[in-house]
C-alpha positions in Angstrom: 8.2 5.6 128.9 7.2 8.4 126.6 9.0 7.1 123.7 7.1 4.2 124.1 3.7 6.0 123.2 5.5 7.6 120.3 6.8 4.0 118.9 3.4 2.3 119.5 1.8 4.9 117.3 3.9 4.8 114.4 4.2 1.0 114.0 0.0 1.7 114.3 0.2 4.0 111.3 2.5 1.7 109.5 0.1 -0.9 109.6 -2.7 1.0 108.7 -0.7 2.3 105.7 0.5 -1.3 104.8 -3.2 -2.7 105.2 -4.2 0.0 103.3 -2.0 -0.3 100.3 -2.0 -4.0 100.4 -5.8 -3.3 99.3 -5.4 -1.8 96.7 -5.3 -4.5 94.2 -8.6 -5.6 92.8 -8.9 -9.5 93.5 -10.9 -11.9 91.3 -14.3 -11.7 93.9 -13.8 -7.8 92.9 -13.5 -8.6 89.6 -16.7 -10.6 89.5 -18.5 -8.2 91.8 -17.9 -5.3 88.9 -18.8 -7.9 86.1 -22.3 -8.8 88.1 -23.2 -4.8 88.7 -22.4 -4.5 85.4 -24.9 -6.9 84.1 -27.9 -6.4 86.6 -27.4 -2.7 85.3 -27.3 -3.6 81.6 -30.4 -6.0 82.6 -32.3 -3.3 83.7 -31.4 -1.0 81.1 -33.1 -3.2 78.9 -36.2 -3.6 80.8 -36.6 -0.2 81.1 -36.5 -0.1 77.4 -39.0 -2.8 76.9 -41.0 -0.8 79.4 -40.8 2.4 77.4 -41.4 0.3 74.1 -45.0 -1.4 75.6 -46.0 1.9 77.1 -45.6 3.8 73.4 -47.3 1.1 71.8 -50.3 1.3 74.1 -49.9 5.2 74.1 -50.8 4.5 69.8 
């Protein structure tokens, strides 16, 4: 009965290692997910900008 313990465990880490590795390819909602933190980042890159832009103007 003890071997039973010791096979139940490793087919558990086998999965685990399997599900693991099986993620570790980036899928197209990945994809998209990078592309839309890219542009909300690039977005506010650019408002930050404006922002320093108004505030130099008003500063002169």
């Amino acid at each position: 009965m003890n071997w039973l313990k010791y096979v139940l465990v490793a087919v558990c880490l086998t999965l685990m290692l399997g599900f693991s590795l099986g993620c570790e390819q980036e899928g197209p909602a990945e994809k998209a997910g990078k592309t839309i933190d890219q542009t909300v980042e690039d977005v506010g890159d650019s408002i930050e900008d404006a922002g320093d832009k108004i505030e130099d103007k008003l500063d002169n």
